[in-house]
C-alpha positions as CSV (number, residue, x, y, z in Angstrom):
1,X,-25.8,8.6,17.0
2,X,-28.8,6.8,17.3
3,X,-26.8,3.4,16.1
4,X,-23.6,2.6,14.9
5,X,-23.7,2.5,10.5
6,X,-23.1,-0.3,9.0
7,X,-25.1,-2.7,6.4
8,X,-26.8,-1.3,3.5
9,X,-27.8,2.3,3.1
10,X,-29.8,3.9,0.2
11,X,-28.2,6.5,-1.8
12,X,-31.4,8.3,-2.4
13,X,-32.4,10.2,-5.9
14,X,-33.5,13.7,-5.3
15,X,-36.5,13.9,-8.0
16,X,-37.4,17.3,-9.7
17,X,-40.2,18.5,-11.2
18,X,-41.1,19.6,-15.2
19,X,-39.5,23.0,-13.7
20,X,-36.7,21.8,-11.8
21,X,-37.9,22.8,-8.5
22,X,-37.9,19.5,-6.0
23,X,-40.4,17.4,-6.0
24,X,-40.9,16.4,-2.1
25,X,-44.1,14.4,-2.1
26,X,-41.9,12.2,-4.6
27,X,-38.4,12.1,-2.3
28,X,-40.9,11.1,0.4
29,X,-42.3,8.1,-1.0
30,X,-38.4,7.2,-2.4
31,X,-37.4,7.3,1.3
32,X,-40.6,5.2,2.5
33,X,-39.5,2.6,-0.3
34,X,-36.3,2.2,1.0
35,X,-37.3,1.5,4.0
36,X,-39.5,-0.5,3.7
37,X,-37.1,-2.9,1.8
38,X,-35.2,-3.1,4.3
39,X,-32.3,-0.6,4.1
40,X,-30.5,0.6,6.7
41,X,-30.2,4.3,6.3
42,X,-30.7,6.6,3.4
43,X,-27.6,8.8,2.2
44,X,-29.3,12.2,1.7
45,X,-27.4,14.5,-1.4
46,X,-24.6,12.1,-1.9
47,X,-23.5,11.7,-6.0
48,X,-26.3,9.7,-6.8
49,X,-28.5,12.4,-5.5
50,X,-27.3,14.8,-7.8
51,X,-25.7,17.3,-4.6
52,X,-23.5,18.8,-7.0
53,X,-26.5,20.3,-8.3
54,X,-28.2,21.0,-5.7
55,X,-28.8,23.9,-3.3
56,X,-27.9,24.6,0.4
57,X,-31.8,25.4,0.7
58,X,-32.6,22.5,-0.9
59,X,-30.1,19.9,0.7
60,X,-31.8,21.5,4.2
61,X,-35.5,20.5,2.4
62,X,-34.1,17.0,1.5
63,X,-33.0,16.2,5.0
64,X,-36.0,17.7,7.0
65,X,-38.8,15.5,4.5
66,X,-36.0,12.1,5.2
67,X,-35.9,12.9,8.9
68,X,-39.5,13.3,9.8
69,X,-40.0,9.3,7.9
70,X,-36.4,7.8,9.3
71,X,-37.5,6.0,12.4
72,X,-34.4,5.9,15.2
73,X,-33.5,2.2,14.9
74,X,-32.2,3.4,11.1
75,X,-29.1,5.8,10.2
76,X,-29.8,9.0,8.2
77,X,-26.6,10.4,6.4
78,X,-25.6,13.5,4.8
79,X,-23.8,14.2,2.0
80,X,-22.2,17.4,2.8
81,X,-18.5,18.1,0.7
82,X,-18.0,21.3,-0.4
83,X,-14.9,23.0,-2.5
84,X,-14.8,25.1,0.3
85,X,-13.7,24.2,4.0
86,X,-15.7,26.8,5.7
87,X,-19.1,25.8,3.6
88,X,-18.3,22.1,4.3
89,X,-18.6,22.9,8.0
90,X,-21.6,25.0,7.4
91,X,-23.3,21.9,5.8
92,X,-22.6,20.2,8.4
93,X,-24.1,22.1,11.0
94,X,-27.2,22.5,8.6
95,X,-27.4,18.6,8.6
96,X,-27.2,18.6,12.4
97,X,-29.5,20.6,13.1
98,X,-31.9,18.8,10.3
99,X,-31.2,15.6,12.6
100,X,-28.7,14.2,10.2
101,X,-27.3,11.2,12.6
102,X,-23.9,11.7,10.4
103,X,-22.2,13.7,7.5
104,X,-20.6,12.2,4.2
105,X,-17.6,14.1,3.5
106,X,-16.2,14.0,-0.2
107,X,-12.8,16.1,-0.5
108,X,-12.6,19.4,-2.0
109,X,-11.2,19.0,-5.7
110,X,-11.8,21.7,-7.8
111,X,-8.3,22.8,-7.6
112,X,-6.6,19.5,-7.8
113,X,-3.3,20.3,-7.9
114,X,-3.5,21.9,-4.6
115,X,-5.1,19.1,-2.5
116,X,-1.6,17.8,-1.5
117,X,-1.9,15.2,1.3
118,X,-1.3,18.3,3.7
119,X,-4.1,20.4,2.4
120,X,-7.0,17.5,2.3
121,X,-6.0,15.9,5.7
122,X,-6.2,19.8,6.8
123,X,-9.6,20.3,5.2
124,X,-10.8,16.9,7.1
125,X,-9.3,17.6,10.6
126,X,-11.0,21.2,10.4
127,X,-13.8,19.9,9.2
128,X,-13.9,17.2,11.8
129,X,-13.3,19.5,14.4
130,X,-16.2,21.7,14.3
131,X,-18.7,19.5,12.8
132,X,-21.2,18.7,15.7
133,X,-22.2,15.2,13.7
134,X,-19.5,12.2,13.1
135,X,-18.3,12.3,9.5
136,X,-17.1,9.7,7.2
137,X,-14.7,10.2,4.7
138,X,-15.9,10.1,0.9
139,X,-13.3,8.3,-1.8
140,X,-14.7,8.8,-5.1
141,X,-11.7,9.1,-7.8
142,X,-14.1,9.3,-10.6
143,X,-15.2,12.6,-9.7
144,X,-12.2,14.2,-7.6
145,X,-9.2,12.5,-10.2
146,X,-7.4,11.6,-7.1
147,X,-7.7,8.9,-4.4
148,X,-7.4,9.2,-0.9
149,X,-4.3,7.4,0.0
150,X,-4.4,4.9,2.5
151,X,-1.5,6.3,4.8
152,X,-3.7,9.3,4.7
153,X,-6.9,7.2,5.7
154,X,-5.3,5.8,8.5
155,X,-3.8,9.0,9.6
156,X,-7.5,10.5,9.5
157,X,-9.3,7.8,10.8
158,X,-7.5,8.8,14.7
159,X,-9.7,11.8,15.1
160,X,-12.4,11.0,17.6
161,X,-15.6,12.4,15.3
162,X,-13.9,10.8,11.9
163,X,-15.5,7.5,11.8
164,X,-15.3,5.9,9.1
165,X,-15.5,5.7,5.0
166,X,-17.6,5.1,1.7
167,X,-14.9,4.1,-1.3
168,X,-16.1,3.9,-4.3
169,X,-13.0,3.0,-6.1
170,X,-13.7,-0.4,-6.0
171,X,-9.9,-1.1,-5.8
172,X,-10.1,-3.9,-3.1
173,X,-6.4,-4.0,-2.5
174,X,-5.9,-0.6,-1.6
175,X,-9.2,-0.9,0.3
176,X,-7.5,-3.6,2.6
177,X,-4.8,-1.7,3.1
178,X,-7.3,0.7,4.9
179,X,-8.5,-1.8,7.1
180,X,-5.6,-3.1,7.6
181,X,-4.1,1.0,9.1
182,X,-7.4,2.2,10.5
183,X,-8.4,1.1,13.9
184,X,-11.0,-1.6,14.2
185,X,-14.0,0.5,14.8
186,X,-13.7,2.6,11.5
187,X,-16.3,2.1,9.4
188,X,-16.2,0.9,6.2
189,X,-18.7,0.8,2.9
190,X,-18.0,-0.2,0.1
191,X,-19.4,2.1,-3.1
192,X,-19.2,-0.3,-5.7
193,X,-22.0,-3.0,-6.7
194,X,-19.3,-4.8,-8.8
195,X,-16.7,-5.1,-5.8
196,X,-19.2,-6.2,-2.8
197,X,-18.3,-9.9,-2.3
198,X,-15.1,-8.9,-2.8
199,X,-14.9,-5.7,-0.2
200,X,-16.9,-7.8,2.2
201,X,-14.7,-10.3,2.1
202,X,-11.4,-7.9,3.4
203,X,-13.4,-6.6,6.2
204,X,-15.8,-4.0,4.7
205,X,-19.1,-3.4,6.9
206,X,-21.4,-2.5,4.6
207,X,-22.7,-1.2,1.0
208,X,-23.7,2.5,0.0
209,X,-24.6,1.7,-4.1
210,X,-26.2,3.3,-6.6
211,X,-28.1,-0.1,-7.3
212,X,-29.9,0.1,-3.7
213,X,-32.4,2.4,-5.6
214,X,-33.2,-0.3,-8.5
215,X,-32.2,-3.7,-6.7
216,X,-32.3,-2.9,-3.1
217,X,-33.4,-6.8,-2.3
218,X,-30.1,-8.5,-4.5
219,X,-27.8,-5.8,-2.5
220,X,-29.3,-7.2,0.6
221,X,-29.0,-11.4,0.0
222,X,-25.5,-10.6,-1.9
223,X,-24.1,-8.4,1.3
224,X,-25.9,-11.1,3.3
225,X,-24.3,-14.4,1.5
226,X,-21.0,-13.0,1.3
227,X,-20.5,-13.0,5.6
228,X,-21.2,-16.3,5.5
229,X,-22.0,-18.6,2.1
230,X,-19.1,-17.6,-0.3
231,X,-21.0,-19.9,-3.5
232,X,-23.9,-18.3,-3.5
233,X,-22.5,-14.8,-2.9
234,X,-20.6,-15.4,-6.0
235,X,-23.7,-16.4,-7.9
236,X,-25.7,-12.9,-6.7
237,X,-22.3,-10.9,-6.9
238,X,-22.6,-11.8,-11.0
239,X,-26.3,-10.7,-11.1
240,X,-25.3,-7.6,-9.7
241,X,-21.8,-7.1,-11.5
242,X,-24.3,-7.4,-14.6
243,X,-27.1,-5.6,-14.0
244,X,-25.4,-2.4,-12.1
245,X,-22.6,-2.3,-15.1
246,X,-25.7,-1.6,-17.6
247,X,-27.5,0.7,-15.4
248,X,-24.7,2.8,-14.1
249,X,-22.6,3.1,-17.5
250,X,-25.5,5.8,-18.2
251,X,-24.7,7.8,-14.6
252,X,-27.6,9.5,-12.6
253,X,-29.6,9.1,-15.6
254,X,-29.2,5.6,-15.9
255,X,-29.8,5.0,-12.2
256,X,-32.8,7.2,-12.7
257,X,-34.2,5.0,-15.3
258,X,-33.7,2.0,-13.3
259,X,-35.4,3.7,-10.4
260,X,-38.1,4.2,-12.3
261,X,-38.7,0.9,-13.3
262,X,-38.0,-0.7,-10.2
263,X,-41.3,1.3,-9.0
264,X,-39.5,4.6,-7.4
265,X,-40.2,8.1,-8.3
266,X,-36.8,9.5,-9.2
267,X,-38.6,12.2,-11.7
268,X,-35.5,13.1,-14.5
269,X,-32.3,14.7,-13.9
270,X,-31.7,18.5,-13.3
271,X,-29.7,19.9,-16.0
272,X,-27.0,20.4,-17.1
273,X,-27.3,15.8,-16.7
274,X,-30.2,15.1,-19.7
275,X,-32.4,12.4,-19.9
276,X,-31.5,9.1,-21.6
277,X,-33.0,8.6,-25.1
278,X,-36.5,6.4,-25.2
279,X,-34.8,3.2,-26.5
280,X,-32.5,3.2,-23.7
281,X,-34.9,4.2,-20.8
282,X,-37.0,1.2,-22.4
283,X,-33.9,-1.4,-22.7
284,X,-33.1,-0.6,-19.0
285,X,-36.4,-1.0,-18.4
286,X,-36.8,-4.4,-19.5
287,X,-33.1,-5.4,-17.8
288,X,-34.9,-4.3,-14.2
């Protein structure tokens, strides 16, 4: 890897066209903005980028256009999960050979019932195994309806090219109990804008959050403050809290909107996601 993750990375939007085809000129000047804020990476296809709805052409597209604009000294990550094992290693591969500098791995869950402990730390170790990137476990409960236990974590987080995780639970308890297991060098981000401080303040190394596309700067001084001003961490924490709870209880749209506000060209969301009503777009608007 080009540099070892950690601080704040951009979950980027993918924008679409009138016809739903991509609209590259516009990811390209979303990746440029994060940069030049001052992110740290940009997460390529991860939920906020709409990857469930996206295709394995056009996840290739995506991280092509971010790689030739990512300069070295910054991390480009892949969101590669699939329901199926043997696809989730194919993305990966594909994001290697795009120059992904390491794969985002959310766990399989169409068939929830059947992703026991043994069947999703199978999928990982396989997945782990012949990826030729590092990948980093992806803990999202809202979308998969289970969590990835910590006993599981730290069982996981032994394999040499499993390096760390984004959780976007934003149960900080649990979340120490992962640093706690895992061994000092896994990597940890926190998902949620409304559990920063707090995630920071168990050990967490870093943020991957919707609101980097709408408030990258207030993501940046609230990771900042909490290392090492705890009062004024607290005081950005509750801009945050506020502004990404109004934003994000709309989804991708929502985040879209904000994007949009904030000066990014997110374009509207693919269907079957629709576009927010005027009088919303315009009150979030307003909030950014």
């Amino acid at each position: 890897m080009a540099r070892r993750p950690g601080g704040v990375m951009g979950p980027l939007v993918t924008p679409f066209n009138a016809d739903e085809s991509l609209d590259v000129p516009g990811f390209e000047a979303n990746v440029r903005a994060h940069l030049a804020a001052g992110l740290d990476g940009v997460l390529v296809a991860g939920s906020t980028g709409e990857a469930a709805l996206l295709g394995d052409d056009e996840r290739r597209t995506l991280l092509a256009a971010a790689r030739r604009l990512v300069p070295s000294d910054r991390i480009l990550l892949a969101g590669t999960g699939a329901e199926s094992t043997r696809q989730c290693v194919a993305r990966c591969r594909d994001a290697s050979a795009a120059g992904a500098d390491a794969a985002l791995v959310v766990a399989p869950h169409y068939y929830t019932n059947a992703m026991t402990p043994e069947a999703i730390s199978a999928h990982f170790t396989r997945v782990a195994d012949e990826s030729p990137i590092p990948i980093l476990l992806y803990n999202i409960p809202k979308y998969t309806h289970f969590r990835l236990e910590p006993e599981l974590v730290a069982a996981l987080a032994q394999h040499p090219n499993i390096i760390g995780m984004k959780d976007s639970s934003g149960d900080v308890v649990r979340l120490q109990s992962i640093i706690d297991a895992a061994p000092s060098e896994f990597i940890l981000y926190s998902g949620s804008s409304r559990a920063l401080t707090a995630a920071m303040a168990v050990g967490c190394h870093g943020a991957i959050t919707g609101s980097g596309n709408y408030v990258p700067e207030l993501v940046l001084q609230t990771l900042e403050a909490a290392k090492s001003d705890p009062v004024k961490a607290r005081k950005l924490q509750k801009r945050l809290s506020a502004v990404s709870a109004d934003v994000e209880a709309h989804g991708v749209p929502g985040v879209k909107a904000a994007a949009k506000a904030a000066g990014l060209d997110p374009g509207h969301p693919r269907e079957p996601l629709t576009r927010l009503s005027r009088g919303v777009e315009t009150s979030i608007a307003k909030l950014i």
